[in-house]
N, CA, C and O atoms as a DFTB+ gen file, in Angstrom:
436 C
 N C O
     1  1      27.631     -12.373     -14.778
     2  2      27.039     -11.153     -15.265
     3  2      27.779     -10.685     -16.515
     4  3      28.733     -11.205     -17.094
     5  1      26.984      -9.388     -16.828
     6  2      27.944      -9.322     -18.387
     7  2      28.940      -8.521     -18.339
     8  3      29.111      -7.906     -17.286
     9  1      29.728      -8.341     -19.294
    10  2      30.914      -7.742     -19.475
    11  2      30.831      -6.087     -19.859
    12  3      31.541      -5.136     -19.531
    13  1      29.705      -6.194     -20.652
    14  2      29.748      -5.662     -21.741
    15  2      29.102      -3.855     -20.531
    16  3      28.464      -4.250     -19.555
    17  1      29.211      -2.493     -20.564
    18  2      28.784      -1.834     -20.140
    19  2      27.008      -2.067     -20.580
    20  3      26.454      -2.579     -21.553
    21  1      26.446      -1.324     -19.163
    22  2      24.971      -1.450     -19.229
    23  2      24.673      -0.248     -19.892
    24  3      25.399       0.628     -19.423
    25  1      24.034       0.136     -20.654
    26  2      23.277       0.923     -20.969
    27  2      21.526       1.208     -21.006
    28  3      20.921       0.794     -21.995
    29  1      20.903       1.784     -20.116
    30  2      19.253       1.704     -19.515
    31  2      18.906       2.233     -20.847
    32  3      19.566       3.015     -21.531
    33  1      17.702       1.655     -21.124
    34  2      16.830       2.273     -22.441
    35  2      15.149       2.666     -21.516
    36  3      14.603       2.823     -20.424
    37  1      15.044       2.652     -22.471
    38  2      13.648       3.253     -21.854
    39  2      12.183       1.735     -21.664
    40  3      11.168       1.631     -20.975
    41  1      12.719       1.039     -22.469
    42  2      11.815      -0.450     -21.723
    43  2      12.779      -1.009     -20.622
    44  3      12.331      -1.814     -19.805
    45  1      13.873      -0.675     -20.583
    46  2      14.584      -1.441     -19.404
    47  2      14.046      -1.150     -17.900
    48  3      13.712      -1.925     -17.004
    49  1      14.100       0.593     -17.983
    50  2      13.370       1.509     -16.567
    51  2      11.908       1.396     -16.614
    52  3      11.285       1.762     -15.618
    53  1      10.970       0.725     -18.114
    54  2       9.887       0.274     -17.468
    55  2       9.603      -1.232     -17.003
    56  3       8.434      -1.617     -16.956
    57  1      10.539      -1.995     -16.698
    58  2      10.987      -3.083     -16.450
    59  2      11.186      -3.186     -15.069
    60  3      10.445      -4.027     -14.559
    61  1      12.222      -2.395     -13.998
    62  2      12.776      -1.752     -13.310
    63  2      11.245      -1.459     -12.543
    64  3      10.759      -2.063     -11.586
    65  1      10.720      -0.390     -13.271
    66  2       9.736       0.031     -12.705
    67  2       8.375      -0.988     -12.134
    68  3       7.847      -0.997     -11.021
    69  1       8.057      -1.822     -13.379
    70  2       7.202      -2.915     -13.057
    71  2       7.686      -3.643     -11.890
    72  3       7.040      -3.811     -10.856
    73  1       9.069      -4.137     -12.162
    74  2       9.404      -5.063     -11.132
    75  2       9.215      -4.668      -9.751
    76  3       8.677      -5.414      -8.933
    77  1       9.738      -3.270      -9.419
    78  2       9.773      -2.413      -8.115
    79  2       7.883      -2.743      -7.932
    80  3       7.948      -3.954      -7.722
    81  1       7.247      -2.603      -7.914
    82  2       6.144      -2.036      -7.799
    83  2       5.248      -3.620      -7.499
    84  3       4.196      -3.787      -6.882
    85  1       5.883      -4.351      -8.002
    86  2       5.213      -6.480      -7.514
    87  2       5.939      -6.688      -6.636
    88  3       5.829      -7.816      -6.157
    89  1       6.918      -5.830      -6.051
    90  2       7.612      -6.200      -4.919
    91  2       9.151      -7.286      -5.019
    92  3       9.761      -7.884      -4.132
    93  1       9.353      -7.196      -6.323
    94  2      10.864      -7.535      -6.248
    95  2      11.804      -7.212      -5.442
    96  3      11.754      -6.196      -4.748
    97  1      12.940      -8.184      -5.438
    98  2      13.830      -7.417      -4.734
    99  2      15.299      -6.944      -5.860
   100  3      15.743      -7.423      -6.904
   101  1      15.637      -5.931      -5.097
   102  2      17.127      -5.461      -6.489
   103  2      17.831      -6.852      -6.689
   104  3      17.720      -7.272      -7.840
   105  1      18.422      -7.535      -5.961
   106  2      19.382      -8.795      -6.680
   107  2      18.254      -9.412      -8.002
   108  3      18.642      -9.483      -9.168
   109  1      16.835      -9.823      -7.571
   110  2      15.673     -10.225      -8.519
   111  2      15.955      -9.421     -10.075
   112  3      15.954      -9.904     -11.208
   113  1      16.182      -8.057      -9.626
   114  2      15.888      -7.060     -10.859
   115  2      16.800      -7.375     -11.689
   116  3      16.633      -7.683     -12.869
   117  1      18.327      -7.275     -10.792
   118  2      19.083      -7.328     -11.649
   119  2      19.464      -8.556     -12.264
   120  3      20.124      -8.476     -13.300
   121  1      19.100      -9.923     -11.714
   122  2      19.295     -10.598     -12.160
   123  2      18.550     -11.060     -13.490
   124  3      18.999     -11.882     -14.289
   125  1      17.334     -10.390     -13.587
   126  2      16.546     -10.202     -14.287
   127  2      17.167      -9.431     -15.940
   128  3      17.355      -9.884     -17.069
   129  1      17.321      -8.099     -15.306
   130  2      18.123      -7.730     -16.430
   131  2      19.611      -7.919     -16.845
   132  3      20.285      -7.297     -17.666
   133  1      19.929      -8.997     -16.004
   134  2      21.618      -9.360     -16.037
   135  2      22.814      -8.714     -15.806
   136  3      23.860      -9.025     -16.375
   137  1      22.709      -7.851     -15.016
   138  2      23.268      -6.390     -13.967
   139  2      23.233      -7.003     -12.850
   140  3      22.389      -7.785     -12.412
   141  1      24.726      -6.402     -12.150
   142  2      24.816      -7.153     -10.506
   143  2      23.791      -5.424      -9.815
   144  3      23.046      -4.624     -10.382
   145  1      24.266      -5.535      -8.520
   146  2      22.625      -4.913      -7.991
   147  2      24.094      -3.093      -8.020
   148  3      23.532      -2.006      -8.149
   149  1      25.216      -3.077      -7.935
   150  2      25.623      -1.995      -7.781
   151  2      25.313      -1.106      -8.939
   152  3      25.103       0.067      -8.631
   153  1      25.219      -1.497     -10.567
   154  2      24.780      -1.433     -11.631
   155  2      23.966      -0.877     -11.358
   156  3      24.067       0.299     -11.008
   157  1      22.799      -1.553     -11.419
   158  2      21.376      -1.659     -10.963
   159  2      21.213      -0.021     -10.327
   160  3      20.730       0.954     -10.901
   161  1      21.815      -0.114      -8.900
   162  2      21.648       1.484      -8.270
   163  2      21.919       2.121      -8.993
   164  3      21.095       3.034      -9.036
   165  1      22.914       2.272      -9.929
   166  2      23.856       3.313     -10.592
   167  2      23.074       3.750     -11.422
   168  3      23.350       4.941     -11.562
   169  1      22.239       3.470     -12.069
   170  2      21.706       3.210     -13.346
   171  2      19.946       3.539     -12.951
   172  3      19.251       4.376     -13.527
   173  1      19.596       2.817     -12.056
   174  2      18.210       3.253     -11.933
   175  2      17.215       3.318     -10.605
   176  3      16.067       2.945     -10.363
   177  1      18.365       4.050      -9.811
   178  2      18.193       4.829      -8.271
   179  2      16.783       5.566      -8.438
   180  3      15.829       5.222      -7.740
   181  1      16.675       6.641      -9.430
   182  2      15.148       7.270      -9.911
   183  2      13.978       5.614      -9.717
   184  3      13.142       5.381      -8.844
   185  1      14.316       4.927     -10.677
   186  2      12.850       3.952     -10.496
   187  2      12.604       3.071      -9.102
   188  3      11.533       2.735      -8.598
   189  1      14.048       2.796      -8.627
   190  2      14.244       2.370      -7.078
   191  2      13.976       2.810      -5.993
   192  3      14.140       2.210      -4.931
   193  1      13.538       3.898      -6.131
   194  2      13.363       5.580      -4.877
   195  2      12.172       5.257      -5.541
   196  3      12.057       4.032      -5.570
   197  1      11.124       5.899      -6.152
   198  2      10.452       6.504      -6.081
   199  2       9.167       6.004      -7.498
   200  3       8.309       6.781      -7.918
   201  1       9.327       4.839      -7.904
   202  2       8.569       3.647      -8.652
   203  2       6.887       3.787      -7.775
   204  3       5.871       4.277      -8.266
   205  1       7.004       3.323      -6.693
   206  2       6.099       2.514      -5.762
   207  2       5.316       3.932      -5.489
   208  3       4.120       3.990      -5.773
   209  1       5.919       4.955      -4.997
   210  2       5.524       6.360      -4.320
   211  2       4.752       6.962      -5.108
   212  3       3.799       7.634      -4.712
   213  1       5.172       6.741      -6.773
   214  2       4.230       7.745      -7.902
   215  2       3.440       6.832      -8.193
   216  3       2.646       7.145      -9.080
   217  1       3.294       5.301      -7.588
   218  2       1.968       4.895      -8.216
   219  2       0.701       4.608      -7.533
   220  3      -0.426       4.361      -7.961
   221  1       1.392       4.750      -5.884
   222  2       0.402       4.993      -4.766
   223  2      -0.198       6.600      -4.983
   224  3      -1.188       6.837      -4.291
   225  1       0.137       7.385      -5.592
   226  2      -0.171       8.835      -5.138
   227  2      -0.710       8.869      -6.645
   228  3      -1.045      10.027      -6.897
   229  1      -0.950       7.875      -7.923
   230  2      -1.720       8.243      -8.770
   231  2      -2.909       7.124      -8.324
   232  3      -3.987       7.524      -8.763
   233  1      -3.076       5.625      -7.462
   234  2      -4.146       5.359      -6.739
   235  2      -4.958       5.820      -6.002
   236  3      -6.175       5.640      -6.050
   237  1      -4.240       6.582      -5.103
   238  2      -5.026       7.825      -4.065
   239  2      -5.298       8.847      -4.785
   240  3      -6.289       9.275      -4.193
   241  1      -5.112       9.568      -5.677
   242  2      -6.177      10.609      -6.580
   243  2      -7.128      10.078      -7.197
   244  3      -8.002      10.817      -7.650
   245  1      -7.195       8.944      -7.343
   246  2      -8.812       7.793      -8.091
   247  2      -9.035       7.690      -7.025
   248  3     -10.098       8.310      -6.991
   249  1      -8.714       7.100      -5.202
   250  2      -9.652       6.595      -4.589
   251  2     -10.132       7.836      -4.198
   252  3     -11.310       7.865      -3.842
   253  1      -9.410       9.012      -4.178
   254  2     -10.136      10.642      -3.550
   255  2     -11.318      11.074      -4.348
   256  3     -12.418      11.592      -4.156
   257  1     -10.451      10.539      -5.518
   258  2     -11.995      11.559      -6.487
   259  2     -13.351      10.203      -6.317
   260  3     -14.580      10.153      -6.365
   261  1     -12.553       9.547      -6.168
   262  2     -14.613       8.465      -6.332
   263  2     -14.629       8.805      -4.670
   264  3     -15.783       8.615      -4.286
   265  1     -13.876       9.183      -3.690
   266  2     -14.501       9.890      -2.491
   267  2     -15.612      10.895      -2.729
   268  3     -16.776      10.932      -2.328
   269  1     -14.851      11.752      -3.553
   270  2     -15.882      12.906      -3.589
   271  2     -16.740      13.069      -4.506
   272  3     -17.544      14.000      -4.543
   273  1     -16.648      12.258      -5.247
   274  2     -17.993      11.910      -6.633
   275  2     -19.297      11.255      -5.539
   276  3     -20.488      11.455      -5.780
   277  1     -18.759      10.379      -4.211
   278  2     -19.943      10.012      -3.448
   279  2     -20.047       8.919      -3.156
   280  3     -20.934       8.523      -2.400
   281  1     -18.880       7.928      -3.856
   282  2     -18.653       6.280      -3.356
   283  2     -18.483       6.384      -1.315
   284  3     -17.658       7.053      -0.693
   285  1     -19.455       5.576      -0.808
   286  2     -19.647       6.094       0.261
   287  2     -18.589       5.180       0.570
   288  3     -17.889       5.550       1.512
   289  1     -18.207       3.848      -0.078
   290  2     -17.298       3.106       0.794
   291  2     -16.003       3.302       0.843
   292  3     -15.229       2.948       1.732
   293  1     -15.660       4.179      -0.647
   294  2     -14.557       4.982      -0.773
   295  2     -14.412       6.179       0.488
   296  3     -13.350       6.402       1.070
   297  1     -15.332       6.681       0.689
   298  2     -15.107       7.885       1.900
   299  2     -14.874       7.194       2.946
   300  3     -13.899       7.619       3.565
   301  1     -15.464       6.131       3.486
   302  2     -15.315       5.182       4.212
   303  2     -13.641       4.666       4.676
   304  3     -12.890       4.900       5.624
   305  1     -13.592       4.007       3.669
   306  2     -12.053       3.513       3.564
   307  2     -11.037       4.920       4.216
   308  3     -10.477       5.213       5.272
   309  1     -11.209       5.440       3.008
   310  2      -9.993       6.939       2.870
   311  2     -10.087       7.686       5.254
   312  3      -9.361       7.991       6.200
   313  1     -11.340       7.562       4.900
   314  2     -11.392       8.178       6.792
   315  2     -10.537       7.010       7.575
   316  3      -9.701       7.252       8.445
   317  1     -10.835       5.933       7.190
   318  2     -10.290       5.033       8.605
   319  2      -8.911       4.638       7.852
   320  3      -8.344       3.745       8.482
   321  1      -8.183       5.047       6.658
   322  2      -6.703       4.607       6.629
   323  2      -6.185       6.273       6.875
   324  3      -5.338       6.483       7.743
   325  1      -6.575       7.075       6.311
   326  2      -5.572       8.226       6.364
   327  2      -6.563       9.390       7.676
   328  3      -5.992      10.375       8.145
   329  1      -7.599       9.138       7.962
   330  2      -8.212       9.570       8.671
   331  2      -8.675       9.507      10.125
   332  3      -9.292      10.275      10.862
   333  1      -8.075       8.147      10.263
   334  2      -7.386       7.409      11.443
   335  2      -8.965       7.699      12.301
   336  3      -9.012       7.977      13.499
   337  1     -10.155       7.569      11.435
   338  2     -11.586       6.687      12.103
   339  2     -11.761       5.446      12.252
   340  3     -11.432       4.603      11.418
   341  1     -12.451       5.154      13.647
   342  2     -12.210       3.390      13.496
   343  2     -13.742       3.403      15.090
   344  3     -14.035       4.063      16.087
   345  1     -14.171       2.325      14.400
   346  2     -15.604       1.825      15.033
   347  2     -14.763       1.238      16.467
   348  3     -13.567       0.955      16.534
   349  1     -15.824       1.157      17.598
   350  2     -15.311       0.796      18.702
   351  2     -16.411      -0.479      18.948
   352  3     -17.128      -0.514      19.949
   353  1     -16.442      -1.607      17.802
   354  2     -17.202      -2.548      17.968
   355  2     -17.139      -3.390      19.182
   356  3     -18.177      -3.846      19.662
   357  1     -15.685      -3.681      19.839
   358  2     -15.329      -4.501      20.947
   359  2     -15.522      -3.110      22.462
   360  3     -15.231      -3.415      23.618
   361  1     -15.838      -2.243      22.228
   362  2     -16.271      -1.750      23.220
   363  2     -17.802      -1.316      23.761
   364  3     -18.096      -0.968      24.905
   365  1     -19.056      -1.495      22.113
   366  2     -20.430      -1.746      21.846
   367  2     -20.453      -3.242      22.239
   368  3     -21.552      -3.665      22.598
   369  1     -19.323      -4.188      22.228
   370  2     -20.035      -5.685      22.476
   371  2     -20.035      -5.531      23.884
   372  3     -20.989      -5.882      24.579
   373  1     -18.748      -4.895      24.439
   374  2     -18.702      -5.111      25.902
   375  2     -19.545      -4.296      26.871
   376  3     -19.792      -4.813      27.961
   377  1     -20.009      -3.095      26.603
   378  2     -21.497      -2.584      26.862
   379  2     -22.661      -3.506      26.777
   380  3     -23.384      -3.777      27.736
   381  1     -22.801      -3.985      25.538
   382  2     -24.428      -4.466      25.746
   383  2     -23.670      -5.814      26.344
   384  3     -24.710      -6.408      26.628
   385  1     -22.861      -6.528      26.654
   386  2     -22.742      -7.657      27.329
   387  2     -22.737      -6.954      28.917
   388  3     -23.136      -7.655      29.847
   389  1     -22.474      -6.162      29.067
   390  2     -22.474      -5.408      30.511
   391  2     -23.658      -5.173      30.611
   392  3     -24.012      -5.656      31.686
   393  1     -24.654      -4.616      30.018
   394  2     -25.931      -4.492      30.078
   395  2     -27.198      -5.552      29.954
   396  3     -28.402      -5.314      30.042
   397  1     -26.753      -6.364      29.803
   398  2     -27.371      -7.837      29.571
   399  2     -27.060      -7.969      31.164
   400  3     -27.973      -7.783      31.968
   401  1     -25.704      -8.305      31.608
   402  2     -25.680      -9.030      33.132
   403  2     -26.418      -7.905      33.931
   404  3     -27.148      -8.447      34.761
   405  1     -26.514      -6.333      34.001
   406  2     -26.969      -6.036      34.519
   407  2     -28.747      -5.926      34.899
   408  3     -29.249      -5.726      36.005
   409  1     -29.641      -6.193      33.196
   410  2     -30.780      -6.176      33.502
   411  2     -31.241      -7.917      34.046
   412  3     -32.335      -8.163      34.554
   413  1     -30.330      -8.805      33.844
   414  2     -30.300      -9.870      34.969
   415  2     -30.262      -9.530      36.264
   416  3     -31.294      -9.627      36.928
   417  1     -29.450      -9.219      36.658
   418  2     -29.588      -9.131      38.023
   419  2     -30.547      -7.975      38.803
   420  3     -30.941      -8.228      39.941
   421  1     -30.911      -6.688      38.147
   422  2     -32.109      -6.164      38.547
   423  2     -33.258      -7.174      38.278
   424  3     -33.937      -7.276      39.299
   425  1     -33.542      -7.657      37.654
   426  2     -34.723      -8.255      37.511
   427  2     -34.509      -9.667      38.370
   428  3     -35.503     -10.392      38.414
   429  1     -33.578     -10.029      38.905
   430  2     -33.278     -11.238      40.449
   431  2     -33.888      -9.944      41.785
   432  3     -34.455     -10.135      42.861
   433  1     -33.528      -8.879      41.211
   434  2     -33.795      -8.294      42.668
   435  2     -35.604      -7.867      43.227
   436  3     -35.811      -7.415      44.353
């Protein structure tokens, strides 16, 4: 690694930032920018915390607003991840499969 003190510029933390966000890992980053990973914290704890968090929460204000503009599959989605709706398809199969054996066997009787 280098000798020389690090100094972060402002393409370095969008570097940092990109990397955080494809799922790097810190040794990756820093090896990347040629900083061991204690550096790395020292230096850019802000893009390490909180990279991933501000770019999910500027995705979820686009998938909210095409919610409410009327994208039905967007409303869709948004209910069954944060809305915790969910179809009970394996309990509609196991009804009409229950209802199948049963109009069998009335109709044996």
């Amino acid at each position: 690694m280098s000798s020389i003190p690090h100094e972060p510029t402002q393409m370095s933390r969008e570097v940092v930032t990109a990397l955080v966000l494809v799922g790097s890992s810190q040794k990756q980053i820093g090896d990347i920018l040629n900083i061991d990973e204690k550096t790395l914290a020292k230096y850019y704890r802000h893009e390490l915390d909180n990279s991933l968090a501000t770019a999910l929460a500027k995705v979820g204000k686009v998938a909210f607003q095409k919610a409410l503009d009327g994208d039905t599959k967007m409303v869709e989605f948004i209910l069954k991840c944060r809305g915790r709706w969910a179809y009970h398809r394996e309990e509609e199969e196991k009804k009409s499969t229950t209802d199948t054996l049963l109009e069998k066997l009335i109709d044996k009787l």
